[in-house]
PDB file of N, CA, C and O in Angstrom, chain B, residues numbered from 101:
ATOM      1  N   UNK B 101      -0.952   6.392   6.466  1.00  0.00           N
ATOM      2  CA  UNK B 101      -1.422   5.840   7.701  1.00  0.00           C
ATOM      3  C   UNK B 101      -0.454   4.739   8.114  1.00  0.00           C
ATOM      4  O   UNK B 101      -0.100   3.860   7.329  1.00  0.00           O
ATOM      5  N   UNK B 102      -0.053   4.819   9.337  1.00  0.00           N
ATOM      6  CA  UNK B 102       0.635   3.635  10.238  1.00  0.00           C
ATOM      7  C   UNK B 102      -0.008   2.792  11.119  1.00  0.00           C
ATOM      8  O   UNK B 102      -0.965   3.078  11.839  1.00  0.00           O
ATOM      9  N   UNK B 103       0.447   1.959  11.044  1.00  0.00           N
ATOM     10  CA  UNK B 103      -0.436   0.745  12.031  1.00  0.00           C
ATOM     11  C   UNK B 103      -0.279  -0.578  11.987  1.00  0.00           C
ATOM     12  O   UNK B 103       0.276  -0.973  10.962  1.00  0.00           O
ATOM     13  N   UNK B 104      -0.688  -1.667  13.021  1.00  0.00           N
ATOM     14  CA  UNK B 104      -0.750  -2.545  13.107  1.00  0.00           C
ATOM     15  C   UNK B 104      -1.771  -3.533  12.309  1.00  0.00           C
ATOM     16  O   UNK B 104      -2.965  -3.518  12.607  1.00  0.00           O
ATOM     17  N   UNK B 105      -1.253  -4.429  11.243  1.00  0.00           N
ATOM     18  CA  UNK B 105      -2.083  -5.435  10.752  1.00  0.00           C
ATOM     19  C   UNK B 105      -1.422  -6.561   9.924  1.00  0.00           C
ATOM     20  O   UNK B 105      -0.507  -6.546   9.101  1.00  0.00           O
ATOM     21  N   UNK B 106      -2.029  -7.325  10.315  1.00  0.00           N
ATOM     22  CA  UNK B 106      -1.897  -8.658   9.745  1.00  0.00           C
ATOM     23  C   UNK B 106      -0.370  -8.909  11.154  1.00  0.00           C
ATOM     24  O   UNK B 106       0.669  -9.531  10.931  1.00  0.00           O
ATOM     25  N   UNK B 107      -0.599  -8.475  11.981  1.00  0.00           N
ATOM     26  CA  UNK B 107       0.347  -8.721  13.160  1.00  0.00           C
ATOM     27  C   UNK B 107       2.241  -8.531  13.120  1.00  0.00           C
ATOM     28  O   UNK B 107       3.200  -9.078  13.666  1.00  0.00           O
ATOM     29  N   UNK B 108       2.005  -7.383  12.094  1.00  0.00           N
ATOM     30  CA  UNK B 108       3.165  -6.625  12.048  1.00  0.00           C
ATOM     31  C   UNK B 108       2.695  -5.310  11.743  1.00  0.00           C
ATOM     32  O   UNK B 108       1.527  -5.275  11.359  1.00  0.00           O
ATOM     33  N   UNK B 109       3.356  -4.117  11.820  1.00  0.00           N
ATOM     34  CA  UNK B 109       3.559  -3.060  11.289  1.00  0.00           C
ATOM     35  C   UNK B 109       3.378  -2.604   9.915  1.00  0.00           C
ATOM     36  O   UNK B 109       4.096  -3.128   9.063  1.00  0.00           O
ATOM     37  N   UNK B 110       2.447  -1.619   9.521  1.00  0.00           N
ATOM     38  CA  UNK B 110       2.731  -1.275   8.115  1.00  0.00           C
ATOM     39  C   UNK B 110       2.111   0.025   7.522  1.00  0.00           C
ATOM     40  O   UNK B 110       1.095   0.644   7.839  1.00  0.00           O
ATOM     41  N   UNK B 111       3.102   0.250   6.505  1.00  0.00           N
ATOM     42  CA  UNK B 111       2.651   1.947   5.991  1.00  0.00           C
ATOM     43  C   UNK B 111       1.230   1.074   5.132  1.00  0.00           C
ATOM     44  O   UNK B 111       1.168  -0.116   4.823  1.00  0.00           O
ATOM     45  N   UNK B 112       0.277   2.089   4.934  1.00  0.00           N
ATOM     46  CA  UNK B 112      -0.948   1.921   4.841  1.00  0.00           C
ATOM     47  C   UNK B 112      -1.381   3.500   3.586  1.00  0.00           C
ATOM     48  O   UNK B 112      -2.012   4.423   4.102  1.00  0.00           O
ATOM     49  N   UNK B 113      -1.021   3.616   2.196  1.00  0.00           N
ATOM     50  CA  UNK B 113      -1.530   4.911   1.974  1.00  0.00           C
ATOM     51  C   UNK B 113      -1.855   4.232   0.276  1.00  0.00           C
ATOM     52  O   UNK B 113      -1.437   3.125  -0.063  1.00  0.00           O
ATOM     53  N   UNK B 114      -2.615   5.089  -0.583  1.00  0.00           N
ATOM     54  CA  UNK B 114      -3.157   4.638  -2.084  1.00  0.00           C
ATOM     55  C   UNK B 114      -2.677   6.023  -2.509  1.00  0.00           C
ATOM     56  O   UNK B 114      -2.418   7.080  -1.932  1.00  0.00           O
ATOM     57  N   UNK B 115      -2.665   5.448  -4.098  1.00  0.00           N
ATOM     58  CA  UNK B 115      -1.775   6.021  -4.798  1.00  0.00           C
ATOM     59  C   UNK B 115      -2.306   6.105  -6.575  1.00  0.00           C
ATOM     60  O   UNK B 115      -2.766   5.069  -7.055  1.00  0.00           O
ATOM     61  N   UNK B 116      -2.227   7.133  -7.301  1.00  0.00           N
ATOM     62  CA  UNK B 116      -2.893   7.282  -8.502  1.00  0.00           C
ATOM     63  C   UNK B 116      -1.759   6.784  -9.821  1.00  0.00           C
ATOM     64  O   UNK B 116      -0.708   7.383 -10.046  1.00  0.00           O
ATOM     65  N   UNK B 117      -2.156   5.788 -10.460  1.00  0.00           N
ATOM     66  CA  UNK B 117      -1.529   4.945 -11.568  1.00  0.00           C
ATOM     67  C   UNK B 117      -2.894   4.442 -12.409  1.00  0.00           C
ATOM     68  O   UNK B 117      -3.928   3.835 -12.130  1.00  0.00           O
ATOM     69  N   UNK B 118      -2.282   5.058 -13.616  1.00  0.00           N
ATOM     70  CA  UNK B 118      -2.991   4.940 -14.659  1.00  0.00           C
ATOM     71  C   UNK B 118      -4.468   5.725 -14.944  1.00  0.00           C
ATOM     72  O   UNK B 118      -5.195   5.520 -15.916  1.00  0.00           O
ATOM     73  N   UNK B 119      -4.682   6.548 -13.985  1.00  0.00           N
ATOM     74  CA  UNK B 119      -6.171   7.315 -13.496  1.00  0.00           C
ATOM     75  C   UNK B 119      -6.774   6.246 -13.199  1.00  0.00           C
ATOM     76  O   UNK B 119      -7.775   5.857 -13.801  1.00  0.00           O
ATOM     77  N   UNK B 120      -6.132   5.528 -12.047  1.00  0.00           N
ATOM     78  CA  UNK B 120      -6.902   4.577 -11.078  1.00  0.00           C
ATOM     79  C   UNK B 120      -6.499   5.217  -9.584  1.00  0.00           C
ATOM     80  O   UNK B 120      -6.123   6.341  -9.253  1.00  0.00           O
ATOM     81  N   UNK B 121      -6.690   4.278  -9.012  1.00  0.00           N
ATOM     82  CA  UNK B 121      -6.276   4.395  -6.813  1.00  0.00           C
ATOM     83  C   UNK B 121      -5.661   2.941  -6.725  1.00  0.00           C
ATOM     84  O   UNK B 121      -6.245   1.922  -7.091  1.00  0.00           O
ATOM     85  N   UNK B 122      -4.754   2.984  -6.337  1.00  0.00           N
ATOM     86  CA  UNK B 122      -4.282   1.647  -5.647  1.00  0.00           C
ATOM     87  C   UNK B 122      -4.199   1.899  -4.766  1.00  0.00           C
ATOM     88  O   UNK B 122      -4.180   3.108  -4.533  1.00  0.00           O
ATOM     89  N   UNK B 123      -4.097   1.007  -3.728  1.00  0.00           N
ATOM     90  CA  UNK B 123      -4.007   0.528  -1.835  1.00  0.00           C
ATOM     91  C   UNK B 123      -2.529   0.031  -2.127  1.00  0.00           C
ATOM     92  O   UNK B 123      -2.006  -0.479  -3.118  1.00  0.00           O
ATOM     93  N   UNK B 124      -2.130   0.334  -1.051  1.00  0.00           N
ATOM     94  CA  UNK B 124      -0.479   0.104  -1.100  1.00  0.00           C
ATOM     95  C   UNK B 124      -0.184  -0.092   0.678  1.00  0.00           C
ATOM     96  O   UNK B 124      -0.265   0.689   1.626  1.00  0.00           O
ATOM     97  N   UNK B 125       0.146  -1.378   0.562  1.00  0.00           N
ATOM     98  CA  UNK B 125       0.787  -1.826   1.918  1.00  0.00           C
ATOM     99  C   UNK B 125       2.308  -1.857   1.821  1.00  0.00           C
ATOM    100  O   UNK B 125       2.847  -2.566   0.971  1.00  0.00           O
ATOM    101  N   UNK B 126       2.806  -1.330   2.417  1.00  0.00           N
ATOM    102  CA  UNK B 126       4.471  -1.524   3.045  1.00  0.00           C
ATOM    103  C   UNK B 126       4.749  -1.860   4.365  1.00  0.00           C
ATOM    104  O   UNK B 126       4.173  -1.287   5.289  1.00  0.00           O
ATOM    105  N   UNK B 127       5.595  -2.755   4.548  1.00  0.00           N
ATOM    106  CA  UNK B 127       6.061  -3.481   6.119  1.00  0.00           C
ATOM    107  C   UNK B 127       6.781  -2.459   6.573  1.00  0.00           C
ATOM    108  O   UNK B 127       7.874  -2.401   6.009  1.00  0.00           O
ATOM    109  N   UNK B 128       6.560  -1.430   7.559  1.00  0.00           N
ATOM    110  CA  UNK B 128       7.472  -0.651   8.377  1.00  0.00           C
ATOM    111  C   UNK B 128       7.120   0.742   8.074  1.00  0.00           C
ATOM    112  O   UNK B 128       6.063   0.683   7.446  1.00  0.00           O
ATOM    113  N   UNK B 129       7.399   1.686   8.178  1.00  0.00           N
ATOM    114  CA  UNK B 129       7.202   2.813   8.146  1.00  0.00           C
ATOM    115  C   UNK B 129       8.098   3.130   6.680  1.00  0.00           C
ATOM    116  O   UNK B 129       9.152   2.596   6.335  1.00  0.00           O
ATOM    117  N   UNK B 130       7.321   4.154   5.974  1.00  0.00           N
ATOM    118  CA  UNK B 130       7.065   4.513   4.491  1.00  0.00           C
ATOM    119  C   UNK B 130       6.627   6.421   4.217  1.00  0.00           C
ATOM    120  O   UNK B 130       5.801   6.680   3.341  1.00  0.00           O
ATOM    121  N   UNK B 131       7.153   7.386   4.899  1.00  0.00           N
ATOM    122  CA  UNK B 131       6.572   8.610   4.596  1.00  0.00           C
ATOM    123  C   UNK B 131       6.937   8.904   3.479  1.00  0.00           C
ATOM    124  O   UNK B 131       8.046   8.911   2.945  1.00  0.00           O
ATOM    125  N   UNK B 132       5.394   9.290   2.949  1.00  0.00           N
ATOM    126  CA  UNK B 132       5.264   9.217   1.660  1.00  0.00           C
ATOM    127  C   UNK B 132       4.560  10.704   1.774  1.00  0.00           C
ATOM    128  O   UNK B 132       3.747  10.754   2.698  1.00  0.00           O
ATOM    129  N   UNK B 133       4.679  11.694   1.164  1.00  0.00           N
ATOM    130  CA  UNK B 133       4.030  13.142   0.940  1.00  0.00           C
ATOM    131  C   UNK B 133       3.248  13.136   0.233  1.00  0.00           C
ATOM    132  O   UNK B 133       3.501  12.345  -0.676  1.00  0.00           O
ATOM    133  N   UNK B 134       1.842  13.890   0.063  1.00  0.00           N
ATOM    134  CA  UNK B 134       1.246  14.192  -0.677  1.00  0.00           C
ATOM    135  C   UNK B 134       2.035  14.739  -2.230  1.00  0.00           C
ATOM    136  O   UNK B 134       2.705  15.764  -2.357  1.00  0.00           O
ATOM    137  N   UNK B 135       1.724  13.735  -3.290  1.00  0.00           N
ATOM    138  CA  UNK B 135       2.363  14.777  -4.745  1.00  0.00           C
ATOM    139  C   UNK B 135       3.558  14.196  -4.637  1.00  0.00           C
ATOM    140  O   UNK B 135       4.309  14.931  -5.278  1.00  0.00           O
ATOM    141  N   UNK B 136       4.329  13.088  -4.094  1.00  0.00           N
ATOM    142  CA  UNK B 136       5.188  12.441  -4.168  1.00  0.00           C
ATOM    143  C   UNK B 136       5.422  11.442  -5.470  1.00  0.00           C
ATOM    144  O   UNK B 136       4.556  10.575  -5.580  1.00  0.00           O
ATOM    145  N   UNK B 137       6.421  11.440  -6.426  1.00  0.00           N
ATOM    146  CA  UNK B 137       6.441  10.484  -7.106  1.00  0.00           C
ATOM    147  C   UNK B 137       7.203   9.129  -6.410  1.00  0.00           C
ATOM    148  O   UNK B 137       8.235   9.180  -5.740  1.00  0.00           O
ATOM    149  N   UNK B 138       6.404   7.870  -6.754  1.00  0.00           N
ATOM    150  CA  UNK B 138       6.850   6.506  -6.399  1.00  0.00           C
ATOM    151  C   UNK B 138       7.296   6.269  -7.419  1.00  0.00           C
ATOM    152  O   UNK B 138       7.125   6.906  -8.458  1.00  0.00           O
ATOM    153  N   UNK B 139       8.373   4.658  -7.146  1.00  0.00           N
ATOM    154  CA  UNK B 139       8.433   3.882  -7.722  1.00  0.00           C
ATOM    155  C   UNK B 139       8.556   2.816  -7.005  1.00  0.00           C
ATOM    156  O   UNK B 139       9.380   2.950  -6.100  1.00  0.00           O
ATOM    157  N   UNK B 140       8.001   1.706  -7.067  1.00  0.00           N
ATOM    158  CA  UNK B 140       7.232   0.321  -6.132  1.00  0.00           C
ATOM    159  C   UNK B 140       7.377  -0.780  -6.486  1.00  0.00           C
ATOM    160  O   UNK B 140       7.085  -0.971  -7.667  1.00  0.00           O
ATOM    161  N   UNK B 141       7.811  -1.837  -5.784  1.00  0.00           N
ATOM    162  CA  UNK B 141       7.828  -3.182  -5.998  1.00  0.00           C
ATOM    163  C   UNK B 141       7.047  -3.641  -5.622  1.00  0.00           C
ATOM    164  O   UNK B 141       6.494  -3.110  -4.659  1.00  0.00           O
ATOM    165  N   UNK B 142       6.426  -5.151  -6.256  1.00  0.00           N
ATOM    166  CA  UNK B 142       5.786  -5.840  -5.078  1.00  0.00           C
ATOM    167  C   UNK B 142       4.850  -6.641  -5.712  1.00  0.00           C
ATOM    168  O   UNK B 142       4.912  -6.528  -6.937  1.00  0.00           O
ATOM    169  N   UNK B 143       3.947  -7.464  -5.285  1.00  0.00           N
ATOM    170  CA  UNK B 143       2.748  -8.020  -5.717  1.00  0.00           C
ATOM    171  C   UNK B 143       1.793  -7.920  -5.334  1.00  0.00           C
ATOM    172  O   UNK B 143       1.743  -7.664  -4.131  1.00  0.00           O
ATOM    173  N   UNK B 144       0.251  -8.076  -6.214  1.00  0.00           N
ATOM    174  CA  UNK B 144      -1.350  -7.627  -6.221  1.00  0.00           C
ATOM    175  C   UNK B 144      -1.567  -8.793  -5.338  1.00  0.00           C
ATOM    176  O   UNK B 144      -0.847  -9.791  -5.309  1.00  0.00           O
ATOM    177  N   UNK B 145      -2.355  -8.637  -4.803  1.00  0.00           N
ATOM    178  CA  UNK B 145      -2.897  -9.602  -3.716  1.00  0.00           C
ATOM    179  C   UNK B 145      -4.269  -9.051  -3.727  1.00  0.00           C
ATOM    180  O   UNK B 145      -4.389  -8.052  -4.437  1.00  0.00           O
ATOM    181  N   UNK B 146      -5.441  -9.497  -3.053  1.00  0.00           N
ATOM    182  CA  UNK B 146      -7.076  -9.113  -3.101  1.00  0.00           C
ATOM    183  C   UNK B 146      -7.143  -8.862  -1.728  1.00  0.00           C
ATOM    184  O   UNK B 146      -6.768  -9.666  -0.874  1.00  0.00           O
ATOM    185  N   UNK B 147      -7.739  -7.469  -1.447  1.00  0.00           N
ATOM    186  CA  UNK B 147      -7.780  -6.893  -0.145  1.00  0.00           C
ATOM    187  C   UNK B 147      -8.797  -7.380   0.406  1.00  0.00           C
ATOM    188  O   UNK B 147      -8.960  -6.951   1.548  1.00  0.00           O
ATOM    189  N   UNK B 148      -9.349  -7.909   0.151  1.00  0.00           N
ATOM    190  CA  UNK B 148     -10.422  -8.692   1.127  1.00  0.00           C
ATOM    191  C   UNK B 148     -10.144  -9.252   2.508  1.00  0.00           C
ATOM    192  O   UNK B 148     -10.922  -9.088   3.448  1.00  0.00           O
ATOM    193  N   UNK B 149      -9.102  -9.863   2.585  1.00  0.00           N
ATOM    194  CA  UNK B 149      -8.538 -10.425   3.595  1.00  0.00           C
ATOM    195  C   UNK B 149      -8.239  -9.449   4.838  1.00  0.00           C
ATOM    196  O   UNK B 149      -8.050  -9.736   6.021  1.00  0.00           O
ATOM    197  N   UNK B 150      -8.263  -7.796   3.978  1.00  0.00           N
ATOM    198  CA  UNK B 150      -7.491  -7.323   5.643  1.00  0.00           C
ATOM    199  C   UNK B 150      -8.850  -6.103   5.035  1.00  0.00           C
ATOM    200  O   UNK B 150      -8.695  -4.907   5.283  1.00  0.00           O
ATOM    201  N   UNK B 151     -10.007  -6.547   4.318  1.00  0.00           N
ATOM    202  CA  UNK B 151     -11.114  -5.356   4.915  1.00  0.00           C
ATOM    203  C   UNK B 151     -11.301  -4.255   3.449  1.00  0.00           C
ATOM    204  O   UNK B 151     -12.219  -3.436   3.478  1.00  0.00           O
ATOM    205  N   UNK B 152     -10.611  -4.302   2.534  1.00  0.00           N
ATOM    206  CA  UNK B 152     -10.399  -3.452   1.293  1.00  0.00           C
ATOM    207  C   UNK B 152     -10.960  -3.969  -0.095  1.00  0.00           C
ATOM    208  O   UNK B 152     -10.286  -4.720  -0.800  1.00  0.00           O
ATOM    209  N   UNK B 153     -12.089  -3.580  -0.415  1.00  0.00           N
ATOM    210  CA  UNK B 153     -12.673  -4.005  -2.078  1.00  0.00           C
ATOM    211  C   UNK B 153     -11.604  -4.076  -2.901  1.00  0.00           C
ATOM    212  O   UNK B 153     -10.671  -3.359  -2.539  1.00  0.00           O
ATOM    213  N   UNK B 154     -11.416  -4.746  -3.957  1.00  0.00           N
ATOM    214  CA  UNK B 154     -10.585  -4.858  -5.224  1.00  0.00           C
ATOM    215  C   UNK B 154      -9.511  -5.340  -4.316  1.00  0.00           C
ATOM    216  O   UNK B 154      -9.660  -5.804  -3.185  1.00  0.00           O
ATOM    217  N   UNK B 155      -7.962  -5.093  -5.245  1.00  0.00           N
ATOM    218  CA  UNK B 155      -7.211  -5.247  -5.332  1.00  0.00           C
ATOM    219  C   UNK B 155      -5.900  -4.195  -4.689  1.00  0.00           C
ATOM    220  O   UNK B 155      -5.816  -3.005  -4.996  1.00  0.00           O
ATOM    221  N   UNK B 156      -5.121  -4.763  -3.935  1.00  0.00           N
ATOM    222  CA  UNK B 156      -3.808  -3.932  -3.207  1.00  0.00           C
ATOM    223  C   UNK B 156      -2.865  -4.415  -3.715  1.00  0.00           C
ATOM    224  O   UNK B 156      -2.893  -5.504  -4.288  1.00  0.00           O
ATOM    225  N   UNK B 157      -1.796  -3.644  -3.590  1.00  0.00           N
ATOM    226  CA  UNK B 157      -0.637  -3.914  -4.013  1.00  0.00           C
ATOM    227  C   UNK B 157       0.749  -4.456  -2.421  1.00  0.00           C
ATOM    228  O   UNK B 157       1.446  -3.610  -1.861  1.00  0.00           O
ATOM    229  N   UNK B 158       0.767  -5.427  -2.193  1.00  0.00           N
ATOM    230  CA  UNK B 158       1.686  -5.748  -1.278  1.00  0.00           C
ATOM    231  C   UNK B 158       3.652  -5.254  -1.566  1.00  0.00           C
ATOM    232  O   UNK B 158       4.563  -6.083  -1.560  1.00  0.00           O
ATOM    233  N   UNK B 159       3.785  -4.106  -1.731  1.00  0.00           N
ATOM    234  CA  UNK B 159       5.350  -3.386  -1.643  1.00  0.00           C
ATOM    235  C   UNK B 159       6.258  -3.591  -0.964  1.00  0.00           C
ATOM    236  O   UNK B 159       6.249  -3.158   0.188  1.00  0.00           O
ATOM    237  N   UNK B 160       7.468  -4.405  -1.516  1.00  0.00           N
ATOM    238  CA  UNK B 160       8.401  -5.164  -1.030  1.00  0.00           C
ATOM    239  C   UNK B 160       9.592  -3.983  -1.111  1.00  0.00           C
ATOM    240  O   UNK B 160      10.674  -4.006  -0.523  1.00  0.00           O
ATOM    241  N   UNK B 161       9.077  -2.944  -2.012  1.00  0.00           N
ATOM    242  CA  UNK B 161      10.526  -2.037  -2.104  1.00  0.00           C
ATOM    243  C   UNK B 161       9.732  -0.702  -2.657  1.00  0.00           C
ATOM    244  O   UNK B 161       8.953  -0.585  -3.603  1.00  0.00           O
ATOM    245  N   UNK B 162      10.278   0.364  -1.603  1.00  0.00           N
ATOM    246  CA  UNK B 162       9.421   1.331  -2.439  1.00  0.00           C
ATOM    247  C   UNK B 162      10.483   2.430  -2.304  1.00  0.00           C
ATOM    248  O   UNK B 162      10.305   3.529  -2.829  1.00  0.00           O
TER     249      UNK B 162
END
């Protein structure tokens, strides 16, 4: 998902690590495929702030 928040631009998609879901924000556009392997930078931040239970991962490099 693409879109506007936190008053910039950002890829918006979750992702399976460890047989969990993470939320994964990236600044700018990020196509990411279904069955894609990542590898991700970045820091946990608490999604509360932009609307998301637990914990997201803010991706500085993906």
């Amino acid at each position: 998902m693409f879109g506007w928040l936190t008053n910039k631009y950002v890829s918006i998609f979750s992702v399976e690590h460890n047989n969990h879901r993470l939320v994964v924000l990236y600044s700018g556009i990020c196509p990411v495929l279904r069955n894609d392997m990542l590898r991700r930078n970045g820091k946990m931040d608490h999604g509360g702030k932009i609307g998301i239970l637990g914990m997201i991962m803010k991706a500085s490099h993906i």
